[in-house]
C-alpha positions as CSV (number, residue, x, y, z in Angstrom):
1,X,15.0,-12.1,-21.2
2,X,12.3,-9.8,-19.9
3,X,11.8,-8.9,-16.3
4,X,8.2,-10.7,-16.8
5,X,9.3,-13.1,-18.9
6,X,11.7,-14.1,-15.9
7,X,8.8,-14.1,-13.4
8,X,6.8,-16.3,-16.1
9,X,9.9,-18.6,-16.8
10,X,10.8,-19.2,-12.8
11,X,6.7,-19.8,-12.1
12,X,7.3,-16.9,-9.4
13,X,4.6,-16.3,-6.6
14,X,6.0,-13.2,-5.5
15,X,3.1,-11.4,-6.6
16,X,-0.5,-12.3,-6.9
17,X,-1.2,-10.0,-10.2
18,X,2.8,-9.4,-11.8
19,X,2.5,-6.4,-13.8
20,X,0.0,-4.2,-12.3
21,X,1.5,-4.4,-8.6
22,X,4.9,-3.9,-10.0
23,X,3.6,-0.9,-11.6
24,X,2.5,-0.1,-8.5
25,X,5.7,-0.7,-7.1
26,X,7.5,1.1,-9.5
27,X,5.4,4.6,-8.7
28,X,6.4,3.8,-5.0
29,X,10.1,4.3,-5.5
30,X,9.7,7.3,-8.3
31,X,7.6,9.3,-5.8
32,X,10.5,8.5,-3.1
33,X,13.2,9.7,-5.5
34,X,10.9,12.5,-6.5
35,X,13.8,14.9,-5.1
36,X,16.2,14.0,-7.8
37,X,16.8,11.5,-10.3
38,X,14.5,12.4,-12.9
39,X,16.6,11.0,-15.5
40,X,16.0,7.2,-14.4
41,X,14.5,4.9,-17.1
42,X,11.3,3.6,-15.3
43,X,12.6,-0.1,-16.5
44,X,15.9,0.4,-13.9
45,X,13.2,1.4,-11.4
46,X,11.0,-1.4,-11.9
47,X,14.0,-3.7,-11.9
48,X,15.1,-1.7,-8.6
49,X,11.9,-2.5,-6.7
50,X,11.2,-6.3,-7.7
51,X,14.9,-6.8,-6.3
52,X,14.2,-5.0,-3.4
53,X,10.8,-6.2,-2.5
54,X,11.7,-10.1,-3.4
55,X,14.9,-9.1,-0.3
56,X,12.0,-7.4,2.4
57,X,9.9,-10.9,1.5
58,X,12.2,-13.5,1.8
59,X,14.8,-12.1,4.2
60,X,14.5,-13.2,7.8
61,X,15.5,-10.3,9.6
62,X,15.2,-7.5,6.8
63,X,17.0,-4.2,8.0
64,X,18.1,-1.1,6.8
65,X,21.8,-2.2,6.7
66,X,20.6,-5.8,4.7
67,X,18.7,-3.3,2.5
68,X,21.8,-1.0,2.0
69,X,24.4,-4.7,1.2
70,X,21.7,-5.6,-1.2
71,X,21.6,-2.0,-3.2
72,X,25.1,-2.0,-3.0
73,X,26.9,-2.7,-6.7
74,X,23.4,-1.9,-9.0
75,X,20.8,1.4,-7.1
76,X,22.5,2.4,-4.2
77,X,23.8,5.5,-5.9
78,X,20.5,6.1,-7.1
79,X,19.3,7.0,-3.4
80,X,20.2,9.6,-0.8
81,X,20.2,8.7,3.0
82,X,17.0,10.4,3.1
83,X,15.6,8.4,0.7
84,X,17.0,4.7,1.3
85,X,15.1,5.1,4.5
86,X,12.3,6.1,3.0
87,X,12.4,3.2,0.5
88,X,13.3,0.7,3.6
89,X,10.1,1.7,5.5
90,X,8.0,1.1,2.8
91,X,9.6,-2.4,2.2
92,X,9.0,-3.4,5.8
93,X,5.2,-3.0,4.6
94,X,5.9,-6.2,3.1
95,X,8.4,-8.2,5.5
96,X,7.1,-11.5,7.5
97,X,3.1,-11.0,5.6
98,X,3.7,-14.4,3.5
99,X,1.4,-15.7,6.3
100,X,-1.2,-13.5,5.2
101,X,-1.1,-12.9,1.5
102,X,-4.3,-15.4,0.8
103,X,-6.2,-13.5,3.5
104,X,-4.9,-9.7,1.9
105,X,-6.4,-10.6,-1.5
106,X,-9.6,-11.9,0.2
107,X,-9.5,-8.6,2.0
108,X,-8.4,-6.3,-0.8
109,X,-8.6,-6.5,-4.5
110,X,-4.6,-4.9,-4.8
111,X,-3.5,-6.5,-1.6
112,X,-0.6,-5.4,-0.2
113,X,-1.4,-2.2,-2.1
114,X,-4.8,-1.5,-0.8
115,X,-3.5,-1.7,2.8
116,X,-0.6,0.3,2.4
117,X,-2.8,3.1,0.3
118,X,-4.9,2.8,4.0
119,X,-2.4,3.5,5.6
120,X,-1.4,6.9,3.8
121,X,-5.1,7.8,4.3
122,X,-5.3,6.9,8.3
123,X,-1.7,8.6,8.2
124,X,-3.8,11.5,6.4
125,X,-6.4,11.8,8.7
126,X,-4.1,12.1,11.9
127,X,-2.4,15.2,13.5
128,X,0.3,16.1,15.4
129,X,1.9,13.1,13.0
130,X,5.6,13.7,11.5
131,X,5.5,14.8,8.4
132,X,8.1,12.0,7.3
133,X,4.6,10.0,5.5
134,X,7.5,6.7,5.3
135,X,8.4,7.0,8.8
136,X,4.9,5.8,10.2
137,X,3.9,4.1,6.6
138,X,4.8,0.2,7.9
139,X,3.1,0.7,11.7
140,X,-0.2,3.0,9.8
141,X,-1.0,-0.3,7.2
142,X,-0.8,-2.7,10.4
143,X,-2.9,-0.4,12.2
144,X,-5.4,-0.1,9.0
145,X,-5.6,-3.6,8.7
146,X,-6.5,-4.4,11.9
147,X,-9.3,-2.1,12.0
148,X,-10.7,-3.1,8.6
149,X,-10.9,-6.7,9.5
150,X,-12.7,-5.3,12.5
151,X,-15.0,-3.6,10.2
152,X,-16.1,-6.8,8.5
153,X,-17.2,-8.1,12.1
154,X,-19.3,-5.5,13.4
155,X,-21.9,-3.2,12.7
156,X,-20.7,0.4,11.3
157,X,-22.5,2.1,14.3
158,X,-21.1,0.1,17.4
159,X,-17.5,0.8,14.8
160,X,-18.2,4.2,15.2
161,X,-17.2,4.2,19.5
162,X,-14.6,1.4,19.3
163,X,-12.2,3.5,16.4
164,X,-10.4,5.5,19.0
165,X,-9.9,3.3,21.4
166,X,-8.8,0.3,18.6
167,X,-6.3,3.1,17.5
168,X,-4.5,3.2,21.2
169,X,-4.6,-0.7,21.6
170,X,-2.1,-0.9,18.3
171,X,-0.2,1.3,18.6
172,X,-1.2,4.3,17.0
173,X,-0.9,7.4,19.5
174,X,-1.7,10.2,17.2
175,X,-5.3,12.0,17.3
176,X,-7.4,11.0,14.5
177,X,-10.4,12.3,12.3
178,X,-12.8,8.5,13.3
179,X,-15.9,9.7,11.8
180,X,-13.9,10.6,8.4
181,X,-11.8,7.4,9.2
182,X,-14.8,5.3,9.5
183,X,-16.7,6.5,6.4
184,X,-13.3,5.6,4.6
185,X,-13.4,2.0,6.2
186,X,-17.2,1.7,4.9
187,X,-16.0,2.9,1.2
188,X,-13.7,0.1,1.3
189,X,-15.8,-2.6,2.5
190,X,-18.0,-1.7,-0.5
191,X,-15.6,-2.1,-2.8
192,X,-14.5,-5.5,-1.4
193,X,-18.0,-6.5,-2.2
194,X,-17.4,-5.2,-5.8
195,X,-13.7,-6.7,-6.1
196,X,-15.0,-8.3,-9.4
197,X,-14.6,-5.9,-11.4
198,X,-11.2,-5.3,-13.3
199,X,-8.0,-3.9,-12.3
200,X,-7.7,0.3,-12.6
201,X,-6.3,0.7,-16.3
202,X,-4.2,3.3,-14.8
203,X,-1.3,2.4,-12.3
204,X,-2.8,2.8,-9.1
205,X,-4.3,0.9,-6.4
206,X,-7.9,-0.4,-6.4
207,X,-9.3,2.2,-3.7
208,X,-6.6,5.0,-4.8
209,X,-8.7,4.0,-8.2
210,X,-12.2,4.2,-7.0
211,X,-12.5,6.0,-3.6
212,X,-11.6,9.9,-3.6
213,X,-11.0,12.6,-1.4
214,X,-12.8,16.0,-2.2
215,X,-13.2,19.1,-0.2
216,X,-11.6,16.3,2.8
217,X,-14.6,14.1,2.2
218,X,-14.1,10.9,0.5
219,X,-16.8,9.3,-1.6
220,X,-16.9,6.7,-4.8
221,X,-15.5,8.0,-8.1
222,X,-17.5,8.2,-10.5
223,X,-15.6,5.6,-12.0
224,X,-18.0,3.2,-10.3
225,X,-21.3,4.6,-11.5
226,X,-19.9,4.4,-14.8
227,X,-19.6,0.8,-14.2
228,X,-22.6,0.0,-12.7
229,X,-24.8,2.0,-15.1
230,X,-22.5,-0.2,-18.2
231,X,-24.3,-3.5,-16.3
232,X,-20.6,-4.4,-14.8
């Protein structure tokens, strides 16, 4: 039986769209194991983060040691210390949010993908930040999050003087670029309001997808004129 044909068979919720955020997923843990392990069949690694992520989701307290007892038998080998940490931060992204998943998806069109691809970028836009990008990647999405669904309450202008001090209240010490931050924020409110339209074809997330960063200014792809001009 095939991994999806097991999700199909077992009426699994785990995901809200199965093969495109596993995909997703499953270009999480390459780029963690980019330092080695080239020769892993992308299957194994697919396999390797469905296991994992269905642990960081339905364990109640998810740590680095459960993480470590669950590897241990099938992919532990596969990972360095390095990298198990790596890969454990990045599951936290997805511990104790069953709460929220309905509200993610109204948020985002990838959900969970879209906020942790927010987090890179406000992780992006900081300095003076470790350059460990897993170390902060689980505190960065909360911290994205929060300030997105502020977004969708208030006007982009009054957004513009409450960024930085929104950024202390949760948590996030680190000096940040707010006018790049917040033109980011708008970019991905417009897209929300475009969620309609299909997934990427390629195996990223919806804003990694349509919302770019050139000459460290981010605009729409032209993905999205494409789109609109094809009456989408």
């Amino acid at each position: 039986m095939g991994l999806f044909d097991f999700f199909k068979k077992n009426n699994s919720k785990l995901f809200n769209n199965d093969k495109y955020e596993i995909e997703l997923g499953t270009n999480e843990i390459i780029e963690i194991l980019s330092e080695k392990n080239h020769f892993i069949k992308r299957k194994e690694i697919s396999i390797i983060f469905v296991k994992t992520y269905t642990i960081s989701k339905v364990s109640k307290e998810f740590s680095l040691e459960r993480l470590k007892t669950h590897l241990d038998g099938y992919g532990i080998d596969l990972f360095n210390d390095s990298q198990l940490e790596k890969l454990y931060n990045y599951l936290r992204c997805f511990h104790n949010m069953n709460k929220i998943n309905t509200l993610l998806y109204e948020l985002f069109p990838s959900g969970h993908f879209d906020r942790i691809h927010g987090g890179k970028t406000l992780i992006d836009l900081s300095s003076e930040i470790d350059n460990n990008l897993y170390k902060n990647i689980n505190l960065a999405s909360i911290v994205f999050t929060k300030l997105f669904c502020l977004y969708q309450m208030k006007d982009s202008e009054k957004l513009r003087f409450e960024i930085e001090k929104r950024l202390t209240e949760h948590g996030w010490s680190y000096k940040v670029d707010t006018e790049k931050l917040r033109k980011y924020l708008i970019l991905c409110s417009n897209l929300r309001a475009m969620k309609h339209l299909d997934y990427p074809k390629s195996n990223i997330s919806y804003t990694e997808f349509f919302i770019k960063k050139e000459d460290g200014i981010f605009r729409i792809s032209d993905e999205i004129l494409k789109l609109k001009h094809s009456g989408a």
